[in-house]
C-alpha angles and dihedrals in degrees: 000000000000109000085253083056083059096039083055103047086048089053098051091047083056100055091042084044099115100181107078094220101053090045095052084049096054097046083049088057097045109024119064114231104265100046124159125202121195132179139128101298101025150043121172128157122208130036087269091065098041095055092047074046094061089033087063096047083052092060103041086051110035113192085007113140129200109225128174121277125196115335126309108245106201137165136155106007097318129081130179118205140172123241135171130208119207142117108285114268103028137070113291112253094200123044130180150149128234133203114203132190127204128207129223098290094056087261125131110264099164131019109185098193125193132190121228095169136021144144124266136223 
């Protein structure tokens, strides 16, 4: 396991992360303080927004998980990676791929997120 394949792994535990305490602990511990996030639907900038960010992701999709999709490709201090959100069990209704970025401490500093699938209306 390359040290993206842990960051990963860590990313995806944050945003399925349901208690609010242990998942502002854990952003505190991965994402620098200044982080942005941008993708399609979001943009937010700071740990504080991230987590009212993820927050929100927990309430649109209620007893959703994000799981792993595909390989992390990863050099120099960036990595992309798939991932799938969906109840367990089932297909994904929502599939995308992340870049992030990591600062000088090994921490996240910048996630560019896509959509390749979601659903519509």
């Amino acid at each position: 396991m390359t040290t993206f394949d842990a960051i990963v792994t860590h990313y995806l535990a944050v945003w399925n992360e349901t208690d609010p305490a242990a998942r502002r602990k854990a952003i505190d511990e991965l994402f620098s303080p200044d982080v942005r996030y941008i993708d399609p639907i979001a943009a937010v900038e700071g740990r504080d927004a991230l987590d009212g960010l993820i927050g929100a992701v927990h309430q649109q999709f209620p007893g959703f998980e994000f799981r792993p999709f595909g390989t992390v490709d990863a050099h120099h201090d960036q990595g992309r990676f798939g991932w799938e959100l969906g109840p367990a069990g089932v297909e994904a209704p929502v599939i995308g791929f992340d870049v992030a970025e990591l600062d000088g401490a090994g921490r996240i500093r910048l996630v560019l997120g896509f959509l390749d699938k979601a659903p519509t209306g």
